[in-house]
N, C-alpha and C positions, 0 to 999 in steps of 0.2 A: 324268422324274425321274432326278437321279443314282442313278450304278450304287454308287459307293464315293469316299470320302475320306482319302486314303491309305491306311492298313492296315483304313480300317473300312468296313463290308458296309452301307451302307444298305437298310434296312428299311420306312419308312414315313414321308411329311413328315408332324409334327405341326404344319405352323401356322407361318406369315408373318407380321412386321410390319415399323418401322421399323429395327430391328436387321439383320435379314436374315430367313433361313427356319433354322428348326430340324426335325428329324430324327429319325426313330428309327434308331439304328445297330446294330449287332451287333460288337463286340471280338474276331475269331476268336483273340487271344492269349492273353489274360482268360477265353474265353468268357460274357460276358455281354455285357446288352442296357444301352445308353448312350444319353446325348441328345446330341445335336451342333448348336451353333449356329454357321450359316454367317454372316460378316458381311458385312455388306451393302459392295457396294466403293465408296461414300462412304467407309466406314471404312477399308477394307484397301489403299488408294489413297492415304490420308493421313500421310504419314511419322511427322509429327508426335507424331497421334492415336492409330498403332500404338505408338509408341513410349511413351507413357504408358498405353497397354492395359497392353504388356508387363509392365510396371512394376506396375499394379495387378495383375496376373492372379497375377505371383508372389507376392503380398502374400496374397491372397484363398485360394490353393492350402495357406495355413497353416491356413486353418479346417477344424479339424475338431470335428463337433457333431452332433448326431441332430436338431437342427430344421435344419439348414443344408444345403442342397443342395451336393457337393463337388463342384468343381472339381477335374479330372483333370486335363488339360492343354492346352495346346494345339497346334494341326495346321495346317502348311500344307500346300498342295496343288495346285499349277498356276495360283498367281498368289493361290489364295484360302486367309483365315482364317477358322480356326473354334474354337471352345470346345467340350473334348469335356467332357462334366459327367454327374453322375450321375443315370440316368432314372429320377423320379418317377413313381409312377401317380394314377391318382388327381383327383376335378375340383380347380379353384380354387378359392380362396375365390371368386374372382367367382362365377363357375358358381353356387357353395350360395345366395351371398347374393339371385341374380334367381329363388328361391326366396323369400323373405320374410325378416323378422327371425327370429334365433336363440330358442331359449330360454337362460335366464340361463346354466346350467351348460354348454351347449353352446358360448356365445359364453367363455366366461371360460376354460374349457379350450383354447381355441384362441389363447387373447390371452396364456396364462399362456407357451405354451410360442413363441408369438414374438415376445415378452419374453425369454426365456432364450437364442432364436438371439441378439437385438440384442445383450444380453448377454456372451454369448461375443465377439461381434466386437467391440462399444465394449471391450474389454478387449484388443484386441488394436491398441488404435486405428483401427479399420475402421469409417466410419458406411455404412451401407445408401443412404441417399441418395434411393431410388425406392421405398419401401413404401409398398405398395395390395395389395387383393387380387389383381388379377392376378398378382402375383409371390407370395402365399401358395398353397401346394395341403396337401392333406389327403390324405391316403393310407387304401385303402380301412380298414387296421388304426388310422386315427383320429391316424395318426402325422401334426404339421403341420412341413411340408420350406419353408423360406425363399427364395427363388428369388433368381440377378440381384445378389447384393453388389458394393455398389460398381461396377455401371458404368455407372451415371447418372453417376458423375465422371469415369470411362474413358472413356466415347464421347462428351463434351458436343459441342455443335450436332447431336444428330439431328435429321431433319427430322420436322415434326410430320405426327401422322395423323388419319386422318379424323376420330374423335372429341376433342372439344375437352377436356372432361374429362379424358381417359384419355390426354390426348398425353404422350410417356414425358420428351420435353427440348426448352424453348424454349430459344430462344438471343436477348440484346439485345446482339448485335454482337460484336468479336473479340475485346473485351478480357475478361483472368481475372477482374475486379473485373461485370463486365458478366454474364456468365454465369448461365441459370438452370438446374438441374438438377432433374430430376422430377418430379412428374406434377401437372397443374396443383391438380385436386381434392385432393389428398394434402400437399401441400407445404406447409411453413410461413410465416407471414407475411414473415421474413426471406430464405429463399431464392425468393421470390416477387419479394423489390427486388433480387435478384443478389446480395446480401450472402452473406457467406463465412457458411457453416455450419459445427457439429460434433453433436455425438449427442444435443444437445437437437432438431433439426431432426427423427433417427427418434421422441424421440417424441411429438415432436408429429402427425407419420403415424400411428403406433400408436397416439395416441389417438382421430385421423380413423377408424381402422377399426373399434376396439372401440366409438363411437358407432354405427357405420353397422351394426354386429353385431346390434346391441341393438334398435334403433328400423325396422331395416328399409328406411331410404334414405340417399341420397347427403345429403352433411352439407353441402358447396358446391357448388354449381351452378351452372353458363352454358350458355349457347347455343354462342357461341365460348367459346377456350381466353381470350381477353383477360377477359371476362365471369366468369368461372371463376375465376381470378387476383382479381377486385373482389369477388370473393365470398368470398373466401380472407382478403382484408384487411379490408375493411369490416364484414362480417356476423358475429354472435355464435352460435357453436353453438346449436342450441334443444336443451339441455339439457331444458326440458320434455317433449319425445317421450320420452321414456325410459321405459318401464313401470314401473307403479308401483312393482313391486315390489322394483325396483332399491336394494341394499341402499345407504344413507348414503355408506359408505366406498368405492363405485366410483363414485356420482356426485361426489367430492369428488378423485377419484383423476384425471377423466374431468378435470373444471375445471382441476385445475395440470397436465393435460398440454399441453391443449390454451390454455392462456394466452398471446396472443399477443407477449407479450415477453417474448423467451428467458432475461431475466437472471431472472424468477417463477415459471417455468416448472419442473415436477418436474427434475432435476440427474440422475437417474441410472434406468433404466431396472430396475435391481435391486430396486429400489423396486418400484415400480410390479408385478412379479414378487410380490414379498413379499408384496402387500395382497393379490393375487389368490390366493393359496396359502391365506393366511389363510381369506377367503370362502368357499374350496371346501373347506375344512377345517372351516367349521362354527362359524367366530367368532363370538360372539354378537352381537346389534344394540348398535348402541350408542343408552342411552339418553339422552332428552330433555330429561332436567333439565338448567337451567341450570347446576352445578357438577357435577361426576364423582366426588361425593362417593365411594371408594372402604371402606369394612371395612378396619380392619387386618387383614394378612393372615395368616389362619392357620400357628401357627408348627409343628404336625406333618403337616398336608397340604404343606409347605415344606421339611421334611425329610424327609418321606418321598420326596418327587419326585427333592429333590438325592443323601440316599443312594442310592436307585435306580440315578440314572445310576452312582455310582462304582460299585457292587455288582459293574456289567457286565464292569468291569476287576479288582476285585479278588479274588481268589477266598476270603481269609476272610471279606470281609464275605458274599459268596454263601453260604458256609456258614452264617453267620448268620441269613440268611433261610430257609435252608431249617429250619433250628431252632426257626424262629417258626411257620414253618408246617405243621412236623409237629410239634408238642406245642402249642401256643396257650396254655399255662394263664397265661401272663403275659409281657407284652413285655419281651423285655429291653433292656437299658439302651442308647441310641443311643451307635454308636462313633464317635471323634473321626478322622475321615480329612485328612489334607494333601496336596496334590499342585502341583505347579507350571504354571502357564500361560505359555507365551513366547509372545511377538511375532511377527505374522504375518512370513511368509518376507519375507526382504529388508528388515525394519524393526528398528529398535532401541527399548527401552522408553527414556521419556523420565526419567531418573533425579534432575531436580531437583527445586525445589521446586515447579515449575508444575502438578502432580499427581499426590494421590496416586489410586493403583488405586480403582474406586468400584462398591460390589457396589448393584446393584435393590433398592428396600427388600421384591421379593418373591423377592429370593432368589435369580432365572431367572438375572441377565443380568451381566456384567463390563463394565468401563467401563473405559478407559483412553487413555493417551496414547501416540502411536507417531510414528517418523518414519520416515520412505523417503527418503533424500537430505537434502536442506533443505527438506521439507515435512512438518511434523510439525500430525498431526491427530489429533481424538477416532477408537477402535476401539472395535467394542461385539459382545462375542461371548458366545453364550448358551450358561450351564451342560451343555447337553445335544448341542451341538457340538465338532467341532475346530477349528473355523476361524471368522476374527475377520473383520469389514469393517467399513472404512472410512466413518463416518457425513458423506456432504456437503456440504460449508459450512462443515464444523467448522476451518481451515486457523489454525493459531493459537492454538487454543481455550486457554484456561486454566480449573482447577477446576470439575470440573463436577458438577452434582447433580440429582439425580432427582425427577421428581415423585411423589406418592404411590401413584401404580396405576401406576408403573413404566412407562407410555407417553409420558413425554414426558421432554426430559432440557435442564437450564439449563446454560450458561455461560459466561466471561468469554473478548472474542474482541475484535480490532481497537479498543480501546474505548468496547467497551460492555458489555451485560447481554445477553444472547440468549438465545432459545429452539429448541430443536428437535426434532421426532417422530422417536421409535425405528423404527416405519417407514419414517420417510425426509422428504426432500422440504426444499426452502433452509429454513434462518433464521430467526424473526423476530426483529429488535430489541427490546426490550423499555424499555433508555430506554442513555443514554450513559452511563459512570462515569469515564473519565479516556483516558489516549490512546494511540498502539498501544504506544508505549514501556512506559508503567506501565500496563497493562492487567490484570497479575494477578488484582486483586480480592485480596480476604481471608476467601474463602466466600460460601456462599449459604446458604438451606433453604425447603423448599418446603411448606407446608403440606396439608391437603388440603379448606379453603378457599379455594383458589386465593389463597394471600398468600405472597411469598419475601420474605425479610428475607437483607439485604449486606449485606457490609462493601466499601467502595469501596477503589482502591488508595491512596487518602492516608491519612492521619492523623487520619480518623475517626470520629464514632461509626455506630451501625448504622443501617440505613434499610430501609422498606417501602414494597412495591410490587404493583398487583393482576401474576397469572400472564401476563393477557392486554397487561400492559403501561400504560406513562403516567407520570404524573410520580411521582417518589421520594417520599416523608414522612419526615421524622426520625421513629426509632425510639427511640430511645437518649440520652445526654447522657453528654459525659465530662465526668469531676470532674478542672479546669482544673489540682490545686494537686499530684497524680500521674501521673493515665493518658494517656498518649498516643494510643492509638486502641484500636475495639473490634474483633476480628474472630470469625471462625470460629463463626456463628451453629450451634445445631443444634436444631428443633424436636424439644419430648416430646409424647408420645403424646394429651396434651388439646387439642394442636395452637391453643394459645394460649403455651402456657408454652415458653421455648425456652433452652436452654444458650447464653454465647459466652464467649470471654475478653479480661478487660481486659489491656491493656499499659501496665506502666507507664513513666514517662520512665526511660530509663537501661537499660530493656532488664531489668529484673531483679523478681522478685516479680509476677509475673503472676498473677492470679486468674483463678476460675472465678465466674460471676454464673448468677442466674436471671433473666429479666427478661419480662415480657408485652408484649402487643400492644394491653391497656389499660393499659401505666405512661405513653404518651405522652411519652415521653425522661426521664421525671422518673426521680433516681436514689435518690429515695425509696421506687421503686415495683419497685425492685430486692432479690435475695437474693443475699449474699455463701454459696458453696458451698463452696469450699477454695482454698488458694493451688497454684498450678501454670502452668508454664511454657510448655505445648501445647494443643493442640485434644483438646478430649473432645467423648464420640458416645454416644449414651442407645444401648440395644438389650435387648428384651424378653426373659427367661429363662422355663427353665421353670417352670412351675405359677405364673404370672405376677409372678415375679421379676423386676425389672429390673436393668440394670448400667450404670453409666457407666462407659465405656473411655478411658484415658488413658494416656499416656511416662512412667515416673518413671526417668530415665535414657534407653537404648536397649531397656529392658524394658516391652511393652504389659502393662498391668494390667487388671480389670474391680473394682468396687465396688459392690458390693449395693446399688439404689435404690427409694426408694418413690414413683412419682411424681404420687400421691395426695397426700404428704403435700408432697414435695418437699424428700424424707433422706434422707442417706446411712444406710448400715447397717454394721456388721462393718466388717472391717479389705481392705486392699486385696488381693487374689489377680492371680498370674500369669499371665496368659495366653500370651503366646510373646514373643520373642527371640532374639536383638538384632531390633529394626526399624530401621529408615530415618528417622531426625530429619533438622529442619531448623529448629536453634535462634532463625534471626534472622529464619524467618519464623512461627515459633513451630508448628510443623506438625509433625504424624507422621505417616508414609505410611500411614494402614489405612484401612480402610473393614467396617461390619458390615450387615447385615440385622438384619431383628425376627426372622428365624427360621434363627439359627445358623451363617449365612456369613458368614466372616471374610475379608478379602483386605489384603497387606499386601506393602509394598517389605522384604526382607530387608534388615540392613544391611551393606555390604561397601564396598569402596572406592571413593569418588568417583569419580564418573563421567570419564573421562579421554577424550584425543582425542591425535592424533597430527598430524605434520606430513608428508605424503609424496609422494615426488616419483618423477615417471614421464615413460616416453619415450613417442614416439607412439605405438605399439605397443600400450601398457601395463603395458610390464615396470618393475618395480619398482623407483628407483635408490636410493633413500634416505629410511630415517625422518630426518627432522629434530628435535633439540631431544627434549628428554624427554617423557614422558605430559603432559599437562596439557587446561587448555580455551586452543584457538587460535577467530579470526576473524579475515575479512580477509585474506589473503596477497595481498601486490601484486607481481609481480614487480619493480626496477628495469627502467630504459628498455634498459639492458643485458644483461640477465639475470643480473647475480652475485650481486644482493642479494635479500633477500627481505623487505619490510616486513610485519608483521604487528601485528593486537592478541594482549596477552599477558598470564600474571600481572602485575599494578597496572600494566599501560598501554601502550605502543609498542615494539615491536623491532625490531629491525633483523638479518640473520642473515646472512654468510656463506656462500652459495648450496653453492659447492665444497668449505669447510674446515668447515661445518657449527658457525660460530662466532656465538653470539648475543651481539647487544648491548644493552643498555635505551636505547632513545632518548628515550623521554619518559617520567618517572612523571610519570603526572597526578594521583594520588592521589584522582581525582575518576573520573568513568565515562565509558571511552575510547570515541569515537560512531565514528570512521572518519577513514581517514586514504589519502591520496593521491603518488605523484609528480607532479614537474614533467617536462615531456617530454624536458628535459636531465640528468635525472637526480640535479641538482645540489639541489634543494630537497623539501620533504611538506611538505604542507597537511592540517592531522590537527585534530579539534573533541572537544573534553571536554563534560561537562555544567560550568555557571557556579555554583561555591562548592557543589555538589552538589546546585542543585537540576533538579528533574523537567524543570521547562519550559526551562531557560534552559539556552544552549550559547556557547559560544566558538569563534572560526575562529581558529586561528592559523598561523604562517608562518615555518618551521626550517630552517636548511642541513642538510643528509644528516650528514655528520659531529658536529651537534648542538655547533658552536661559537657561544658566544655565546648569547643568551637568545633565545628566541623573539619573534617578531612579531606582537601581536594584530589582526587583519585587522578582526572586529567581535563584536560581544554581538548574541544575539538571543535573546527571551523563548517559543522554539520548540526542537523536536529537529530537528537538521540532521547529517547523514552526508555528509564532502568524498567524491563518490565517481571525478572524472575532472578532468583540464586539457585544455583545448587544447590543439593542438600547437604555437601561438605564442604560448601563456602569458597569453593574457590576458583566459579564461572559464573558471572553474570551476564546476563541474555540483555539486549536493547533492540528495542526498534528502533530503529535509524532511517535516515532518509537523502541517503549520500546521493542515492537516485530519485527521480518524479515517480517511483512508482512505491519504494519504501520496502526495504529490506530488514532480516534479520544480523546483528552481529555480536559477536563475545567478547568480554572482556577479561583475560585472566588474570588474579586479584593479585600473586602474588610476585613482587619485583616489583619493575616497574610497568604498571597497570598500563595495553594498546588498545585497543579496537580491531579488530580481525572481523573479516566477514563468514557467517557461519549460512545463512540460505541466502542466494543471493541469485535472481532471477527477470526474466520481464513481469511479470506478475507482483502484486501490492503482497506482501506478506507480513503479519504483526500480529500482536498478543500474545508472544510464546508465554508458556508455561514449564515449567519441569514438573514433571514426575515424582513424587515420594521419593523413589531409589535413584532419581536422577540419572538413567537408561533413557528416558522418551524426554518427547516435547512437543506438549501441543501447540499450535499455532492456527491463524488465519488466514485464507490465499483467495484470492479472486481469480485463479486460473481456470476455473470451469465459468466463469463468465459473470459469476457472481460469491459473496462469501459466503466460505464452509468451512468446518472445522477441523482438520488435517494433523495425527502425531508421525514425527519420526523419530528414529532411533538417535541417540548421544553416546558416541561425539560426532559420530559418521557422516547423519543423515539420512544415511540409508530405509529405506525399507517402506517409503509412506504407505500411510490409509487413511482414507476418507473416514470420517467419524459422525459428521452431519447429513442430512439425505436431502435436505430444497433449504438451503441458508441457514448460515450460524456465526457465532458470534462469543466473544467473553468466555472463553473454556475456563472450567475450574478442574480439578481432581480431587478425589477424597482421598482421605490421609491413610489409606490401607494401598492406595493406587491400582485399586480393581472397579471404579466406578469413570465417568469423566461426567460433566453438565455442562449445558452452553446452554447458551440463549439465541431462542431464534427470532428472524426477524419480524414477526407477530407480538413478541414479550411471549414466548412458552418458555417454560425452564422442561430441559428434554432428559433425562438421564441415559445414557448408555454405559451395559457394562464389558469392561474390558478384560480379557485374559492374555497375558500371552505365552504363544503358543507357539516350542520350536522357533525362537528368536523374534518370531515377527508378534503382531497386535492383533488378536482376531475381537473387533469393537460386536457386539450383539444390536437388535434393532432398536430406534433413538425409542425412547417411552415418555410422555407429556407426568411431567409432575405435576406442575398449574401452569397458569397464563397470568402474567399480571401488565396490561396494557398501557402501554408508553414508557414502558422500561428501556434504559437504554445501557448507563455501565452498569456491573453487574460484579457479584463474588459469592463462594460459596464458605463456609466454617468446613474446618479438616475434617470432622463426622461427615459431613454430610445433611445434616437435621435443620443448621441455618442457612438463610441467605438476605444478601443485601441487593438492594436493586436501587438506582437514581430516578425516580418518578417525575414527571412534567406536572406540572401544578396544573390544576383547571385554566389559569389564564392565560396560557400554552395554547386552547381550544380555541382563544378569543373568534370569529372569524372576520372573511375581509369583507369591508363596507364598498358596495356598487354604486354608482351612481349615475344615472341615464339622461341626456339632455342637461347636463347640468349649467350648460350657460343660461338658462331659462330660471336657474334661481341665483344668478348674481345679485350682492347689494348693488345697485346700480345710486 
């Protein structure tokens, strides 16, 4: 046995396999006791293969965690590597498991907190890639240590070992697309065909083990590692071995992990974390009945909970309490608390009218819209927290609303209707409404008959629909000879009767109506309630007082209602201001609970954005142009101009003298706009006479002599977003479909629309290439966006080009570089060669980061860039408000 490995005193081999041999060491520097993995010299013979260790190892030495085994460093030594990492005691999971199946809290304990390692690393972008128990151990204090990150990808082609199962890396030949990584039992269906994985892959392992936890055996089996693998694809977990007692929500948790097609598959292991904390916390069963009919929720078990929390921070209201609780003769009166909630770090609140703040109708939880670069999604963070997370799938999301027991939450996204659990977990569609363009919606509500009633994004009336989905019913009818559409449905508390408002033509004298779910569109079967101009929201008072909340100006009001009888009462009272309007979509930012939580957009100045421009570095050279809302910045083929969308339509700017000019008002809704490769022409698309579906291509000299060119009409949304470099294919994103495609246009004849990528999957931003050979683009088909080129005219040949999200690809004008933005705001460079037809991209590298960047361009050097910045008042946050009938003007 070795004596030592450079500075360290070997102690004991724990144990041989295809890796190498590992060690117990002694640290005389440190003084303490280490594990040392020596690797095997297939490995450390491999230039290649070290050289991508390397690269992983420093990646992997970031984690730090209490379920994650550290990585301390690594050691060579007379020709040999090693990983010195930190010594676990303690058996395997394996080890426990050839003991028999777990009991439930034994197994969910162990699964909660290797859920939390995945966690940590998916967060750092690190997937694990080989999870099994042999790389879990237990430590004898019950502590569970995560073994092994990441080098199922570090060392691909191990040779496999004696057990077939358990073999840790097959390998189908040299290429990267060919590659399997990790253990055959363990692995998921897609890295079973060599397909490129990401962190639905861990867990789908994680949920191979919390089965094998539960039930006591292997979940896929062979003889050989081949057999193992057909068992992996072919064969359906037997969910029935489960013990009975196995609560609902971990057999339903076990099914979306372990779903063989990763786009169904649970999305985030946080999840899956959450359900299990739940369980071992004592959540109740959930019951059987067909609908989850919930109880309105108690409105002073609801304020007791939420003053509570604030109590912890305030100290008069703590004095308060103790006042209650030493004399008792009589409660005194609940105090009115306000405090402000911001946007998780590195995100900005989304300040228009695509959502307002939306409180739980039990009061627990916040709902809102956030973005991180140009990904803006639903955040849902609960009262009794400081910190917000990002609900899955939501990328888009518009207006969202809650179901009645506050576990599940609606809203408008890609065009459609969706659904999705405050647990967690993708999506469901619930039926279409219009297209990504006009996707807003015009509200929802949910009852707690499982019935939501829309408003769709057109011009009209309301519609219902079951919870679980299917085709829409007219609700509603508008009167042809005033209203224009209905929206902004809100169910009252008999959960047939519901609030919305009519619009009328001309924008002006807006009503409030009552209307059921037995009028069947008849607007005989309607009650006119007041005239007004916004959205009102019913909310229970005390001693069961109700109020309907409404704007009469910038000032929220409440109005004493009866909704017995379905009457107003008394005159209208104050509640706070200014808020947050949005006259043209008849909106006010607030939102209440039945039990005293208010949350609400303060109002302050429009949400602004900046134009700014940076060297490579990331130093700072210049705001451009004043606050406003920008999109699109193109640079010129030359770098002096800057094309952009802007107030009412196209500009043009003055790169060095910071001189803007109006290129186009379109007076219509500016879609995107392009150069030509000689700089000399923009190809830029309006929507056609204003409406929705229909757009215009046309075709302008830079200088904007002379009238434009109409190239063609089409009864679709199309964004010109690239030319060729010989001018005679232009690239659009279009959106023939809800999910949004690529198509080309060839220039010369008579100009069509042809579809060039066209899939289920969202794809857009292409670019062309310098030589006009590739194109890069954007896809959500790994489940989130990356930045992906293929070959022109073909297709053919894709590659991945971003490695955890991306965005706005540029190329420099030599076309051996590419830059995207990821969604943090990093500008990443990767360089490209290629090689034998195809793209070999090298790994992404961090130029800077500039925070709340969202569109983005680069100068054909390379050396500039332009990025669109959120103004500070972007950050504003959202105003809380607790017991708030306690300060009406009375």
């Amino acid at each position: 046995m070795k004596q030592r490995i450079g500075p360290y005193e070997i102690v004991a081999l724990l144990g041989a396999g295809g890796m190498g041999e590992v060690y117990r060491a002694r640290d005389p520097r440190l003084h303490r006791e280490v594990a040392i993995k020596v690797l095997s010299a297939v490995f450390a013979q491999d230039a290649e293969r070290m050289a991508r260790f390397q690269r992983e190892a420093e990646l992997l030495a970031s984690l730090n965690h209490p379920n994650i085994a550290i990585l301390y460093g690594l050691e060579e030594s007379e020709g040999e590597r090693a990983l010195v990492m930190e010594l676990v005691e303690g058996p395997t999971l394996a080890q426990r498991l050839a003991t028999g199946a777990m009991a439930l809290e034994e197994a969910l304990g162990i699964a909660r907190q290797v859920a939390e390692a995945l966690e940590a690393a998916h967060e750092k972008g690190i997937i694990h890639r080989d999870l099994k128990p042999a790389n879990v151990k237990v430590t004898p204090e019950g502590t569970v240590k995560v073994l092994d990150f990441g080098l199922a990808k570090a060392l691909a082609d191990e040779p496999v070992v004696s057990a077939p199962a358990d073999s840790p890396t097959l390998s189908m030949g040299a290429t990267r697309a060919g590659v399997i990584l990790g253990t055959a039992a363990y692995m998921p269906p897609e890295q079973a065909k060599g397909k490129p994985v990401d962190r639905r892959a861990d867990i789908w392992s994680f949920g191979v083990v919390l089965l094998e936890m539960l039930t006591g055996r292997r979940v896929f089996t062979g003889e050989t590692a081949a057999e193992t693998l057909a068992s992996v694809l072919l064969k359906d977990p037997e969910f029935d071995a489960l013990p009975a007692g196995t609560p609902a929500t971990i057999r339903r948790l076990l099914r979306r992990c372990l779903e063989k097609d990763p786009r169904k598959r649970l999305r985030d292991i946080g999840e899956a974390r959450i359900t299990i904390e739940e369980v071992l916390a004592g959540a109740p069963a959930e019951e059987a009945a067909p609908r989850p009919v919930a109880p309105a929720p108690s409105r002073r078990p609801v304020l007791a909970w939420v003053v509570a929390w604030v109590v912890a921070a305030l100290a008069a209201l703590a004095a308060g309490l103790v006042s209650f609780v030493h004399f008792r003769e009589a409660p005194p009166r609940p105090e009115t608390v306000r405090f402000d909630v911001s946007p998780p770090e590195g995100a900005r609140s989304t300040f228009d009218s695509s959502a307002a703040p939306t409180v739980s109708p039990d009061g627990r939880h916040l709902l809102f819209l956030a973005a991180k670069g140009a990904e803006t999604m639903l955040y849902v963070r609960s009262l009794d927290s400081a910190e917000a997370r990002p609900l899955a799938g939501t990328n888009h999301a518009f207006h969202p609303f809650w179901s009645p027991d506050s576990r599940s939450i609606g809203f408008f996204a890609e065009g459609n209707l969706k659904r999705v659990e405050l647990a967690g977990g993708s999506p469901i569609m619930l039926c279409p409404v219009g297209t990504p363009f006009d996707n807003q919606g015009k509200g929802a509500t949910w009852n707690r008959d499982g019935v939501i009633v829309f408003a769709t994004p057109r011009e009209e009336p309301l519609f219902r629909i079951a919870a679980s989905g299917g085709k829409p019913e007219r609700l509603t009818e508008l009167d042809p000879s005033q209203e224009e559409s209905h929206r902004w449905p809100y169910f009252l508390p008999d959960d047939n009767h519901f609030l919305y408002l009519a619009r009328h033509k001309g924008r002006e004298n807006a009503a409030v109506y009552i209307g059921s779910l037995g009028s069947h569109g008849s607007k005989g079967g309607r009650k006119l309630l007041f005239r007004n101009d916004t959205r009102v929201a019913y909310a229970g008072g005390p001693e069961g007082v109700g109020y309907l909340l409404f704007a009469q100006g910038d000032t929220l009001m409440a109005q004493s209602f009866d909704p017995g009888r379905l009457e107003l009462r008394g005159k209208p009272l104050r509640v706070a201001g200014p808020v947050r309007v949005f006259p043209r979509a008849n909106l006010v930012a607030f939102s209440v609970s039945a039990g005293g939580v208010l949350a609400f957009f303060p109002d302050s100045m429009e949400r602004l954005e900046r134009l700014v421009r940076f060297d490579r570095s990331g130093r700072e050279l210049a705001k451009m142009g004043n606050p406003g809302g920008y999109s699109n910045p193109r640079f010129s083929p030359d770098g002096k101009a800057l094309l952009y969308i802007g107030p009412g339509g196209f500009w043009i700017a003055d790169v060095e003298r910071d001189v803007h000019s109006r290129f186009a008002v379109t007076g219509k809704e500016a879609r995107g706009a392009t150069w030509s490769a000689d700089g000399k022409e923009v190809f830029y698309a309006t929507s056609a006479g204003g409406a929705v579906f229909s757009s215009r291509l046309l075709r302008s000299t830079y200088r904007g002599a002379g009238e434009p060119s109409l190239l063609l009409e089409t009864g679709s949304i199309i964004l010109p977003q690239t030319l060729s470099p010989d001018g005679k294919t232009l690239l659009l994103e279009t959106h023939l479909q809800p999910a949004g495609d690529i198509a080309l246009v060839t220039l010369a004849g008579k100009p069509s629309i042809e579809p060039w990528l066209k899939s289920e999957f969202a794809e857009h931003e292409p670019r062309f290439s310098p030589d006009g050979r590739w194109v890069s683009y954007v896809s959500d088909e790994s489940g989130q966006n990356e930045v992906y080129v293929r070959s022109f005219p073909g297709g053919e040949n894709q590659v991945r080009i971003s490695t955890a999200g991306g965005m706005a690809a540029f190329w420099r004008r030599d076309g051996k570089e590419i830059v995207y933005l990821a969604p943090d705001g990093a500008f990443l460079s990767v360089t490209v060669n290629p090689v034998a037809g195809a793209l070999a991209p090298a790994a992404p590298k961090a130029l800077f980061r500039v925070p709340g960047a969202s569109f983005a361009d680069m100068r054909g050097d390379g050396q500039q860039f332009v990025a669109v910045i959120a103004d500070a008042a972007a950050t504003q946050p959202i105003r809380m408000v607790l017991n708030w009938t306690a300060a009406l003007d009375r």
